[in-house]
C-alpha positions in Angstrom: 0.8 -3.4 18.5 4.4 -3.6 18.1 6.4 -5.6 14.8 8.3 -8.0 15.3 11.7 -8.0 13.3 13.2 -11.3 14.1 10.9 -14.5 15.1 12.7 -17.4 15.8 12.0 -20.7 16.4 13.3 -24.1 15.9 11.7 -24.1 12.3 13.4 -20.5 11.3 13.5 -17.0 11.1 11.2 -14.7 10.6 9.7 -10.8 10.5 6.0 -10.2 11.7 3.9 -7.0 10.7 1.5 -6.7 13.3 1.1 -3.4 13.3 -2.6 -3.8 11.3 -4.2 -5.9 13.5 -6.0 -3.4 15.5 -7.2 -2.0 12.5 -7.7 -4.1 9.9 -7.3 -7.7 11.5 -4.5 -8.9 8.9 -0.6 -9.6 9.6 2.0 -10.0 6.9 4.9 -12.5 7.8 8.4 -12.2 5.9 10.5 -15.4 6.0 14.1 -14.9 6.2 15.4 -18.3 6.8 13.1 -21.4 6.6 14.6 -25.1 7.6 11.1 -26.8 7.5 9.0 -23.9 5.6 5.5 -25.1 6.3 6.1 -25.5 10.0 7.9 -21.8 10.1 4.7 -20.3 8.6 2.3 -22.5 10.9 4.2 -21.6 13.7 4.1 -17.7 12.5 0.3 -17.9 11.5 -0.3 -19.6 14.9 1.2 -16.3 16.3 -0.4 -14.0 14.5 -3.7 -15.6 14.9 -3.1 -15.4 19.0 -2.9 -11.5 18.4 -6.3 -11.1 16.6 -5.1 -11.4 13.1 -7.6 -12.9 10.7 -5.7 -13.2 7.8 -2.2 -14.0 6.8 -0.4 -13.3 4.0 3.8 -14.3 3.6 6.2 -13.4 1.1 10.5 -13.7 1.2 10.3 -17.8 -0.6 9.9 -19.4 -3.6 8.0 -21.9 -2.3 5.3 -20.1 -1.3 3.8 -20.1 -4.5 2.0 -23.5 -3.6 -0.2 -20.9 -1.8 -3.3 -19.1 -2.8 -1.8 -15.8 -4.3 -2.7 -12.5 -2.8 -1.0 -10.2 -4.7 2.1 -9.0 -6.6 3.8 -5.6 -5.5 4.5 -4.0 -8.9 6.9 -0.6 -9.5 5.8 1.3 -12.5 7.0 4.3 -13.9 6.3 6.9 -16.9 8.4 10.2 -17.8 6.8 13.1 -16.3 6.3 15.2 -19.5 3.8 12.8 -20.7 1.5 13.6 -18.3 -0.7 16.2 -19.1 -1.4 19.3 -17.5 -5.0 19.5 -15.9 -7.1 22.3 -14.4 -7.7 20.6 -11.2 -5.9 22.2 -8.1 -3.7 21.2 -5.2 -4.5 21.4 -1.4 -1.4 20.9 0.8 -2.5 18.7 4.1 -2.7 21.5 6.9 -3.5 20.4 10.7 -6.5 22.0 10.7 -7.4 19.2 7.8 -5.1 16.2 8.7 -7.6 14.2 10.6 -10.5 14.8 7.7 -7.4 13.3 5.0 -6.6 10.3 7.4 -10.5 9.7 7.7 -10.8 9.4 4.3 -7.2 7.5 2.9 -8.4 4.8 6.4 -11.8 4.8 4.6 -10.1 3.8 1.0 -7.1 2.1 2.4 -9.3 -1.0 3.8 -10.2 -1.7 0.3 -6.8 -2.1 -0.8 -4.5 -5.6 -1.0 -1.7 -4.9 1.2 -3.0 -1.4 2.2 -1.2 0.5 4.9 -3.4 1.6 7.9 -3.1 5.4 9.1 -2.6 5.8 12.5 -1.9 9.4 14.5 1.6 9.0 14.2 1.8 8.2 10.7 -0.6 11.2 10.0 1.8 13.5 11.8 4.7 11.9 10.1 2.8 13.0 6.7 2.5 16.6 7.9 6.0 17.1 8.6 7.1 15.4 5.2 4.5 18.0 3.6 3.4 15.4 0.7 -0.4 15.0 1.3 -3.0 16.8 -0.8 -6.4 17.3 -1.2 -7.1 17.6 -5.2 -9.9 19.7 -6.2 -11.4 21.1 -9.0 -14.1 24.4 -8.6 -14.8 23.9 -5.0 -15.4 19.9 -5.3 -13.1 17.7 -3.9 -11.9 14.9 -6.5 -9.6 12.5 -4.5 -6.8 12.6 -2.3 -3.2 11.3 -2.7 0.9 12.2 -1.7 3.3 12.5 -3.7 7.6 14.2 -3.2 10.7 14.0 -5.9 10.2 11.2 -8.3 7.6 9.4 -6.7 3.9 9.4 -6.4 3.0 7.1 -2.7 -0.9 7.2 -3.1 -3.9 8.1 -4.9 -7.5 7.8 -4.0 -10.6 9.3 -6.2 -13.3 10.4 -4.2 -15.5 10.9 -7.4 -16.1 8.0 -9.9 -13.8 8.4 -13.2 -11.7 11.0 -11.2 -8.7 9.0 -10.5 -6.8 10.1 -14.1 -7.0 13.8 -12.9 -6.2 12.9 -9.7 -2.8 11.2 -11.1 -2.3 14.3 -13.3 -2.2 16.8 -10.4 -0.3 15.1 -8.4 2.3 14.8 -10.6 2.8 18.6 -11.2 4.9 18.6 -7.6 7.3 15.8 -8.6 10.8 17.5 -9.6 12.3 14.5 -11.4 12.1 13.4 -15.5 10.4 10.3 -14.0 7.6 9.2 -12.0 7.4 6.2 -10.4 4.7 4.4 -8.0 3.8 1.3 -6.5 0.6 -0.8 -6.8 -0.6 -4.4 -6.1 -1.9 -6.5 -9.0 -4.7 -7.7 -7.3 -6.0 -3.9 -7.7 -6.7 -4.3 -11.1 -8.8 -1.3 -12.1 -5.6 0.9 -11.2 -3.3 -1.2 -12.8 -5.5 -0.7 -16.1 -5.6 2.9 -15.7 -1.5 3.5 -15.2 -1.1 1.4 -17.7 -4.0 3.9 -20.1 -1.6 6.7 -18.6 1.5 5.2 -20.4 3.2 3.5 -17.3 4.6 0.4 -17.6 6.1 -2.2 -15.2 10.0 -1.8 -14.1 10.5 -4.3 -11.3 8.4 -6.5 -9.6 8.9 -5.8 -5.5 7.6 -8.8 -4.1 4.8 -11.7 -4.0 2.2 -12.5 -1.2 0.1 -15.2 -0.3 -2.6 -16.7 2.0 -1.0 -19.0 4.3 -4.3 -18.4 6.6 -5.4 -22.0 7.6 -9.3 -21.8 6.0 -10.3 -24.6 8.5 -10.2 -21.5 11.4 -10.9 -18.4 9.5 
């Protein structure tokens, strides 16, 4: 299911992600200009509902804070040396392997606000970019994440506790002083623990809500 950049109607303008409908049933509505705001976003939700989504969350105005809140996209970031070294190993994402990673960041990813579906062209996008990896320690497999330069995309602990070493690791491919990464304060148990690692907030991305009417959820 294709996006929609610019949906327009007599209400305003906005940008529809569709694209995790088939997969996760939610759509994600950016208002870029609002005349009557509520009727924009009933007009959007009405839309996205007609496509299968079953919830919708909008961010791009300040009044959308009279809405439930969903989550806050936060960049933090640490200096590199203050990570420390760990014993646990690197895999690099291999075809041979790609579909077992996808399997399992799909598996995670649907537990995450605002979490990014994997489809096969995404995948094959990460394979090219070369920043997946499987991290291990002694033949058992800890977690999975990607990480390139100055910036680590995604972690996921396969083993409870294992998320630290996970971080860890995957910082020994970054090439910059500082490491940077992006998380949703709704997932509070990794906010506690990047903040445990010494990383602290630097900007605040964005803020989503719940415009999903309840009445036909």
């Amino acid at each position: 299911m294709k996006d929609i950049m610019f949906f327009e109607t007599e209400y305003g303008v906005a940008s529809l992600v569709l694209k995790e409908i088939p997969y996760q049933q939610k759509a994600y509505i950016t208002l870029r200009a609002a005349l009557q705001l509520e009727q924009l976003i009933a007009e959007c939700v009405a839309f996205c509902r007609a496509c299968g989504a079953e919830r919708v969350y909008a961010t791009g105005h300040p009044d959308l804070a009279g809405y439930p809140l969903h989550t806050h996209m936060l960049q933090m970031q640490c200096m590199r040396d203050s990570l420390t070294d760990t014993d646990a190993a690197l895999w690099p994402v291999l075809p041979e392997n790609l579909e077992h990673w996808q399997r399992m960041y799909n598996e995670k990813v649907k537990k995450l606000p605002n979490g990014a579906w994997m489809a096969e062209a995404d995948a094959q996008a990460m394979l090219r970019k070369g920043d997946g990896y499987f991290i291990h320690r002694d033949g058992a497999l800890l977690g999975i994440g990607r990480a390139c330069g100055d910036t680590i995309d995604w972690i996921a602990a396969l083993v409870p506790g294992a998320g630290e070493q996970v971080l860890r690791t995957l910082a020994q491919v970054l090439t910059d002083e500082k490491v940077k990464l992006t998380v949703a304060s709704a997932n509070e148990k990794a906010v506690r623990l990047y903040e445990k690692m010494g990383f602290i907030p630097v900007s605040h991305i964005s803020s989503w809500y719940d415009v999903t009417p309840e009445k036909i959820v």
